[in-house]
C-alpha positions in Angstrom: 0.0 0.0 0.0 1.5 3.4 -0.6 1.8 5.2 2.3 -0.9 8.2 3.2 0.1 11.7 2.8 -1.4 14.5 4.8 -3.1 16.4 2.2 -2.6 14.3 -0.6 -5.2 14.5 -3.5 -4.5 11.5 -5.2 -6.6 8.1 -3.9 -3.8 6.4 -1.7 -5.0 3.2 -1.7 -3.9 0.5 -4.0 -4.4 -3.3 -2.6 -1.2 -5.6 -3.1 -1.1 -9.0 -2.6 -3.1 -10.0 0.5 -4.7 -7.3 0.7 -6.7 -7.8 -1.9 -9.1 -9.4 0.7 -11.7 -7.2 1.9 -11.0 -8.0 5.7 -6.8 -7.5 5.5 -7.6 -4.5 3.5 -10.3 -3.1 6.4 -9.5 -4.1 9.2 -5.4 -3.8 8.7 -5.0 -0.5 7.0 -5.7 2.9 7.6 -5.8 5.8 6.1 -6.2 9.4 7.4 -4.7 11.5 4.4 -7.9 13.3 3.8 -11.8 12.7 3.6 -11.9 11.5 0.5 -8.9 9.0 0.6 -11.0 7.8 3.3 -14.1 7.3 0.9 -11.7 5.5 -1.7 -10.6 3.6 0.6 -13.9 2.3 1.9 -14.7 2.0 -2.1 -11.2 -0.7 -2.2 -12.8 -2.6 0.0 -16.5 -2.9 -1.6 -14.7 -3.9 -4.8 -12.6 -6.6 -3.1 -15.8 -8.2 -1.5 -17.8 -8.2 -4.6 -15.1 -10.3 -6.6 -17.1 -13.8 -5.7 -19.5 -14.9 -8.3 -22.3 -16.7 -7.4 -20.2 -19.8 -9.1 -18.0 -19.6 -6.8 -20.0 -19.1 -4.0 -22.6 -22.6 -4.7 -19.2 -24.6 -5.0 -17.9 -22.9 -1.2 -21.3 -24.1 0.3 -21.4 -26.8 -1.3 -17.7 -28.1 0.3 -19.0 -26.3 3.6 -22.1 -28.7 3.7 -19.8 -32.3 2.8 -17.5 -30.7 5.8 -20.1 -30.4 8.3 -22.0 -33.6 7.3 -18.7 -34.7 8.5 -19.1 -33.1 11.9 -22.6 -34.0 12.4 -22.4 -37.7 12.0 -26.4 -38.5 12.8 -27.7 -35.6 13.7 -29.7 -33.7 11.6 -28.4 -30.9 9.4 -30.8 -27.7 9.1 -30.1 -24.8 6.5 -31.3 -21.4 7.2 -31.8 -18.9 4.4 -31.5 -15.3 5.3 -32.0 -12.3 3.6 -31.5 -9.1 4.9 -34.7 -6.4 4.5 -32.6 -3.4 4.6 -29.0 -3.3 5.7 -27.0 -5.2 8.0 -24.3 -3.8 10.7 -22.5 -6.8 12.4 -19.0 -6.0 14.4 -19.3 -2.2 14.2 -17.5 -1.4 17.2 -14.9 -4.9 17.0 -11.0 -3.6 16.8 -10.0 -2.2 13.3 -7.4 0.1 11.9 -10.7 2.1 10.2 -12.8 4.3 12.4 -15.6 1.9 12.5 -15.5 -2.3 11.8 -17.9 -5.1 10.1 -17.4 -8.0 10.3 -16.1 -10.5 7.7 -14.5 -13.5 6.9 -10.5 -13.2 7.7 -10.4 -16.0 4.8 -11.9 -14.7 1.9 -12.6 -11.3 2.7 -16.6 -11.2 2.3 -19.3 -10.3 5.1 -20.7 -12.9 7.1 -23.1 -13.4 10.0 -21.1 -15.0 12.7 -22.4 -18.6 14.1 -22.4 -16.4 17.5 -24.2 -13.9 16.5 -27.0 -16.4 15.4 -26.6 -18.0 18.6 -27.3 -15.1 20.5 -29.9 -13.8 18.8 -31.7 -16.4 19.3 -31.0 -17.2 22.9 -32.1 -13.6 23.5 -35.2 -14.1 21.7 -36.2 -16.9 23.8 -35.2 -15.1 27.2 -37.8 -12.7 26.3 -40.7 -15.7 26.3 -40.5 -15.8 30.0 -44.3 -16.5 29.8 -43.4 -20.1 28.9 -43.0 -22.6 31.6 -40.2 -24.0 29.8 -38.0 -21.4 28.6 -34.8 -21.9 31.3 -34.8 -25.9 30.5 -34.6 -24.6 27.0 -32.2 -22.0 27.2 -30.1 -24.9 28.5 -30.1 -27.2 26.7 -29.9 -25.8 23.2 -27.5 -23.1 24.4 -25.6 -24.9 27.4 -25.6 -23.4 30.7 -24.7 -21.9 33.0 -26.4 -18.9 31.8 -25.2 -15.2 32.4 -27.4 -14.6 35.4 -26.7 -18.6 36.8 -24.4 -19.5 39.5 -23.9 -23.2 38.8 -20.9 -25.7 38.4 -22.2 -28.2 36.0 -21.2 -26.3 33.2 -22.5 -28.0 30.1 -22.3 -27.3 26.0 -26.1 -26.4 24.0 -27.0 -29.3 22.2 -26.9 -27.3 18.8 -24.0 -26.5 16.8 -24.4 -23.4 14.9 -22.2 -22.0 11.6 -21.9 -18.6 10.4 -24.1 -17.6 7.6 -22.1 -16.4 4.2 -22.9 -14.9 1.4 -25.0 -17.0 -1.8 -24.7 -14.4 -4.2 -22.0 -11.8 -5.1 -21.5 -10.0 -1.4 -22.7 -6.2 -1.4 -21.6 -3.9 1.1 -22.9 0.0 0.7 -21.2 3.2 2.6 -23.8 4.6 5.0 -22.7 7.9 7.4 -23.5 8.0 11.2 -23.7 11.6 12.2 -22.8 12.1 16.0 -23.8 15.5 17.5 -22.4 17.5 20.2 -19.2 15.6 19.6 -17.1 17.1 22.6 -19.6 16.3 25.1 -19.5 12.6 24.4 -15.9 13.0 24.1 -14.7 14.2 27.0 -17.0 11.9 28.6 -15.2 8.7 27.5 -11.6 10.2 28.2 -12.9 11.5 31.7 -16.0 10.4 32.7 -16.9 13.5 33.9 -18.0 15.7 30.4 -16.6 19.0 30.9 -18.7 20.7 28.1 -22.5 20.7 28.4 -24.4 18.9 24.9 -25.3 22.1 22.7 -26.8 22.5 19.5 -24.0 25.0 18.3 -21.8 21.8 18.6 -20.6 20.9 15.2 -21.8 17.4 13.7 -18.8 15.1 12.5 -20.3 12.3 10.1 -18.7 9.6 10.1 -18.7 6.8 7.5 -19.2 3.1 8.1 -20.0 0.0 5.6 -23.0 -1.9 5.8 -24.2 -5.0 4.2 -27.0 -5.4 2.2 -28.9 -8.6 0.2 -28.8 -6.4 -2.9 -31.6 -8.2 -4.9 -34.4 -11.4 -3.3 -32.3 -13.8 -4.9 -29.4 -13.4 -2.8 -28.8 -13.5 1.3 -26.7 -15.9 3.0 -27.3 -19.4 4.5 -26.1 -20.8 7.8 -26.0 -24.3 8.8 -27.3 -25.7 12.6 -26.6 -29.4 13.4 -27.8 -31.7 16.5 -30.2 -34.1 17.9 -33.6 -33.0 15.5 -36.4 -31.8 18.3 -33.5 -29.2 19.3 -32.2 -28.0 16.0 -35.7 -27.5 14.9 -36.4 -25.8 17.7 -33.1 -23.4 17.0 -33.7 -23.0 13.4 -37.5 -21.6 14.2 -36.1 -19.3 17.4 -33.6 -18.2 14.8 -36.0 -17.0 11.8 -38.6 -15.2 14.4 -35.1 -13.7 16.0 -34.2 -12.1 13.0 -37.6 -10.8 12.3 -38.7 -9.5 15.4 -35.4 -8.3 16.9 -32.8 -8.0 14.1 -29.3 -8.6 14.7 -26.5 -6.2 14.9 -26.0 -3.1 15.9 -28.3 0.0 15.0 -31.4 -1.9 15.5 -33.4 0.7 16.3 -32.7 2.7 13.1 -33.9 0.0 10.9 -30.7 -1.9 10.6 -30.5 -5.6 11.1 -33.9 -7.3 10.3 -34.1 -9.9 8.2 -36.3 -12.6 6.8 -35.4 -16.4 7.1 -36.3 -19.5 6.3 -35.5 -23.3 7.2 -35.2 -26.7 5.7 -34.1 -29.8 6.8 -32.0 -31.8 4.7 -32.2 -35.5 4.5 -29.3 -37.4 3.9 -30.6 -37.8 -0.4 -31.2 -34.4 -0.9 -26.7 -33.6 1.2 -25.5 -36.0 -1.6 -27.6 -35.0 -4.0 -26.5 -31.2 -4.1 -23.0 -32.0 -2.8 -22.3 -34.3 -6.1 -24.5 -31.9 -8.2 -21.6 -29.5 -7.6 -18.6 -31.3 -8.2 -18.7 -31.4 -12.1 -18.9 -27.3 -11.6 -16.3 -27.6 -9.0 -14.0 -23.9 -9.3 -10.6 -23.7 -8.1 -9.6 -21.2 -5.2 -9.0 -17.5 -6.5 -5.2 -17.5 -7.2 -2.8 -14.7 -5.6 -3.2 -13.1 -8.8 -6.3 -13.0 -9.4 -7.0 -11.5 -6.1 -4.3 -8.7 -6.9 -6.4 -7.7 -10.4 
């Protein structure tokens, strides 16, 4: 990468080698030249995600479903289809050279939904039916226990085993701006503690730009996998799609940010070997360094 210039005019951002994936090239280098070097910088990193063709992508899930079949042994494997109504904010606050983060895969650079996230969601989503009689018992067992507000020592694992959601069609991320106000009064709060400026309206905004990511068209989303005993991961896959549509996931929740639509299918044992051999006369090869430097 050349290196920034205060002042310079000229887009200082030119991916070499590794990072010509999204993640290196977010969360690993950072550029302050100027506002607009900041903006082509955020552009780099749209363009590196979007390099996966949908091709490519069916092949990757494909080898991701043979690999967890793997895992699962006999259990039953559920697939979740998720696509996003707006836009999607996952990891916005997580460590990153850039003013703001997302999270992505560190392998091939493209957005994800973490298996944790998922997990979470949905254990939250559950807490919240404290009407049900049942609700601890099943917070346990599908998500292990202790839970946060337990004091217990027979510290067990959930029953389900949940994997991050990627991309099924090319990945799109968008630039959105968050526009803080009264800027030194939250500053000098979180230096301090004790804000020695009072919030005022003469207080000059700072937007602030931040990447999102977004389904793009109703034939794309992503697609996670859950795996376990079948009453459970049933169970998980339908907490999971009401999770997503009643409370989102992500931050920014409350702006709009997050909600999503999902379905689930189970997949018998035919219908694993029938797509995962389906795929195998299409079968790509891994992007070479090369191609990930174009």
């Amino acid at each position: 990468m050349s290196p920034a210039r205060p002042g310079c005019g000229d887009p200082c951002v030119r991916p070499r080698g590794l990072l010509g994936n999204a993640s290196h090239l977010l969360h690993r280098t950072r550029v302050d030249c100027t506002p607009e070097c900041r903006l082509n910088h955020y552009r780099a990193v749209i363009a590196a995600a979007a390099r996966f063709d949908t091709a490519f992508l069916t092949n990757l899930h494909s080898r991701r479903l043979a690999a967890v079949r793997g895992v699962a042994g006999s259990d039953v494997v559920v697939q979740v289809g998720i696509i996003p109504r707006w836009r999607v904010v996952l990891g916005h606050g997580a460590t990153s050279a850039a003013e703001t983060s997302l999270t992505m895969s560190p392998t091939y650079g493209f957005p994800i939904f973490p298996g944790s996230a998922l997990k979470g969601v949905s254990a939250s989503y559950l807490r919240g039916r404290e009407d049900e009689s049942d609700t601890q018992e099943r917070l346990r067992r599908l998500f292990g226990s202790p839970r946060p507000t337990e004091q217990r020592d027979d510290a067990t694992k959930g029953t389900v085993t949940w994997f991050d959601a990627l991309p099924v069609g090319t990945p799109r991320l968008v630039i959105d701006t968050l526009t803080p106000h009264v800027a030194p009064y939250y500053r000098d709060g979180h230096t301090t503690g004790a804000p020695r400026q009072a919030p005022a309206e003469y207080h000059n905004p700072i937007p602030v730009r931040f990447l999102a990511a977004t389904a793009g068209d109703k034939s794309s989303g992503y697609r996670a996998l859950l795996t376990g005993p079948a009453e459970d991961v049933r169970d998980a896959a339908t907490l999971l799609c009401a999770a997503l549509d009643d409370l989102g996931i992500g931050g920014k929740t409350s702006a709009g940010y997050g909600y999503c639509q999902a379905r689930w299918e189970e997949l018998t044992m035919s219908e694993r070997s029938e797509r995962i051999m389906g795929q195998r006369a299409a079968r790509m090869p891994e992007p070479s360094v090369s191609e990930a430097q174009a």
